[in-house]
C-alpha positions as CSV (number, residue, x, y, z in Angstrom):
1,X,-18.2,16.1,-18.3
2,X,-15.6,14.0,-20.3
3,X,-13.1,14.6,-17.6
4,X,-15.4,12.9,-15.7
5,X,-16.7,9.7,-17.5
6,X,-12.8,9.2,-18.0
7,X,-11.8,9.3,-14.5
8,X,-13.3,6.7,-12.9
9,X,-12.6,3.8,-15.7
10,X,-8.9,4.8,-15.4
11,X,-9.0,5.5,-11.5
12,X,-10.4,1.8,-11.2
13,X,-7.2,0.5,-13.6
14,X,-4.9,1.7,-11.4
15,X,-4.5,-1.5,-8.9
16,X,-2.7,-3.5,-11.9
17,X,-0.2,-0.6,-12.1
18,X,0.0,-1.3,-8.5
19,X,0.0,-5.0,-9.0
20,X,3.1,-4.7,-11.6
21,X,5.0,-1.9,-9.1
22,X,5.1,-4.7,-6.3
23,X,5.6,-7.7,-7.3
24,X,8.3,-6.7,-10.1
25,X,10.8,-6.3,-7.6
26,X,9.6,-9.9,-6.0
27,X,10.3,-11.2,-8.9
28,X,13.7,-10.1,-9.7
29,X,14.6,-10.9,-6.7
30,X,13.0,-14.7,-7.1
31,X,15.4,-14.7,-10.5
32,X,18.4,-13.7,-8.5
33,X,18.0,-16.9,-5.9
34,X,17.3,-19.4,-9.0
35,X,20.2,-18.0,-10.7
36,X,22.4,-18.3,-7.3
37,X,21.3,-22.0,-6.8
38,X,21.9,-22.9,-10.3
39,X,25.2,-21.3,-9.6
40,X,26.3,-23.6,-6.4
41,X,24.6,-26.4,-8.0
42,X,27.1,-26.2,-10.8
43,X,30.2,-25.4,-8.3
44,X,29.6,-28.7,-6.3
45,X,29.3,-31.1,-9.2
46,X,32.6,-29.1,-11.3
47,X,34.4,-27.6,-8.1
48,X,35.9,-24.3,-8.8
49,X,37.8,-24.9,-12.1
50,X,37.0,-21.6,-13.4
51,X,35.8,-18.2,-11.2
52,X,34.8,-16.8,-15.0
53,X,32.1,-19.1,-14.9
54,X,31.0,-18.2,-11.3
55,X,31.1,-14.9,-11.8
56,X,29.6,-14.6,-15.1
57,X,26.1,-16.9,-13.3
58,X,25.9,-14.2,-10.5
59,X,26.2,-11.2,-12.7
60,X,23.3,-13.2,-14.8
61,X,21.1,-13.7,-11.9
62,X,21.9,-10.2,-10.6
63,X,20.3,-8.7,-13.6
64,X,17.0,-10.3,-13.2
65,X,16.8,-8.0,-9.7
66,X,17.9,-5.1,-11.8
67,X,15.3,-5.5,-13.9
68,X,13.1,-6.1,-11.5
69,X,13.8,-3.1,-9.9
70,X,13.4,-1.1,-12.7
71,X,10.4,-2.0,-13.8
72,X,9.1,-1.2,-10.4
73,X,10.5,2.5,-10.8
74,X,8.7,3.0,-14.1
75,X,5.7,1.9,-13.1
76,X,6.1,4.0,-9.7
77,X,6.4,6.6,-11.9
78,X,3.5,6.1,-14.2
79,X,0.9,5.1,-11.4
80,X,1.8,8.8,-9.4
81,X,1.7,10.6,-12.5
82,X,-1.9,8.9,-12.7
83,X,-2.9,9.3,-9.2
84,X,-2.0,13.1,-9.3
85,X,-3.5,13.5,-13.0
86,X,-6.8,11.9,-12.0
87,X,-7.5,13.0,-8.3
């Protein structure tokens, strides 16, 4: 009977596991673009004086996607692990 009373609050808090597993990736990936325009932004008002500081903007903006990424994983992870436990 426990089993049961517990199942359906948890079973019902699954969509903001869902909710987390999509749109961290969107997000990321909404990081990346800022972090590109800021980028080019800065290129046309210096010009390319110095590729570390091109370089070192991407790889900045790039992890935002990584992150975004894995956040997605771990929830993907967490919300089958749920699903399977609880169905």
């Amino acid at each position: 009977t426990q089993y049961l009373k517990t199942r359906a609050p948890l079973s019902r808090s699954l969509w903001i596991i869902e909710t987390i597993t999509t749109a961290a990736p969107l997000l990321g990936l909404l990081g990346t673009i800022l972090g590109i325009i800021d980028t080019f932004k800065a290129l046309a008002s210096a010009g390319v004086s110095d590729p570390g500081q091109i370089s070192g903007g991407i790889g900045t903006a790039l992890f935002a996607t990584g992150l975004g990424i894995a956040i997605a994983l771990f929830c993907v992870v967490f919300h089958n692990f749920f699903r399977t436990a609880w169905s």
